[in-house]
C-alpha positions in Angstrom: 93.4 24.6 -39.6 91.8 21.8 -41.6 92.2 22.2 -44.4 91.6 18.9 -47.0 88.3 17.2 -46.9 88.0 13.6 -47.7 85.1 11.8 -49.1 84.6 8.4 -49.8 81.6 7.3 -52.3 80.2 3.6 -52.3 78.7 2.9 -55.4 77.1 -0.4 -57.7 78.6 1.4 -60.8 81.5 3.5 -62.0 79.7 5.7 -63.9 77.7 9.2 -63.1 74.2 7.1 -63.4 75.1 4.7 -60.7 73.8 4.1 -57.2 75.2 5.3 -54.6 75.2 3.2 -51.4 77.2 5.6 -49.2 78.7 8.5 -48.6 81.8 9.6 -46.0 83.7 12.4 -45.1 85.6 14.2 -43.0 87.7 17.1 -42.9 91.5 17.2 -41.3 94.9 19.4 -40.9 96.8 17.6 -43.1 99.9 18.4 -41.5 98.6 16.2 -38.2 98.2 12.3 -37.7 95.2 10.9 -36.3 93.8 8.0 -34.6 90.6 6.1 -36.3 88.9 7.2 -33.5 89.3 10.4 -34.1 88.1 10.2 -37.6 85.1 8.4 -37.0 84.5 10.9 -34.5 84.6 13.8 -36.3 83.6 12.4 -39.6 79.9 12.6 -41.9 78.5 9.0 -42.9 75.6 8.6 -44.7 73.7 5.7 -45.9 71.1 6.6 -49.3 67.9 4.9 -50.2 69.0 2.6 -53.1 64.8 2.3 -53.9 64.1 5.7 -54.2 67.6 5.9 -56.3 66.1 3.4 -59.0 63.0 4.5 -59.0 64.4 8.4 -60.0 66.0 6.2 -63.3 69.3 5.4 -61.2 71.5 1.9 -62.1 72.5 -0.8 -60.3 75.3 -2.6 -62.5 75.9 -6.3 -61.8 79.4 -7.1 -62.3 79.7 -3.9 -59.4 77.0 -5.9 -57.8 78.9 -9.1 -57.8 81.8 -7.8 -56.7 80.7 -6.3 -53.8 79.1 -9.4 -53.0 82.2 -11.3 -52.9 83.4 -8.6 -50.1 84.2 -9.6 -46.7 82.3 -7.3 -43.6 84.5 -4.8 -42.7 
């Protein structure tokens, strides 16, 4: 049974008024191990419009910004 949800939020701010650049999830049995693969597989990912985000009065906040910029691909 799964039954614990995780959710991982990609933002340029840490506060409620931030964009968000991504959102992932994915529900497991937390009593099991899994691969990667197997999370990607059954996992959510979602990319959001950061225009659309600003335009609706949303913030981009540039020490976030600049961090993320010194961030390596993953």
């Amino acid at each position: 049974m799964k039954d614990t949800v995780i959710l991982d939020i990609e933002t340029l701010g840490s506060v409620n008024n931030c964009v968000i650049l991504s959102v992932g999830m994915v529900a497991v049995d937390s009593t099991k191990d899994y691969t990667f693969k197997e999370l990607i597989d059954n996992g959510y990912y979602a990319k959001l419009n950061v225009k659309s985000q600003v335009d609706a009065g949303r913030k981009i906040y540039k020490d976030t910004l600049e961090w993320w910029n010194q961030q390596g691909e993953a």
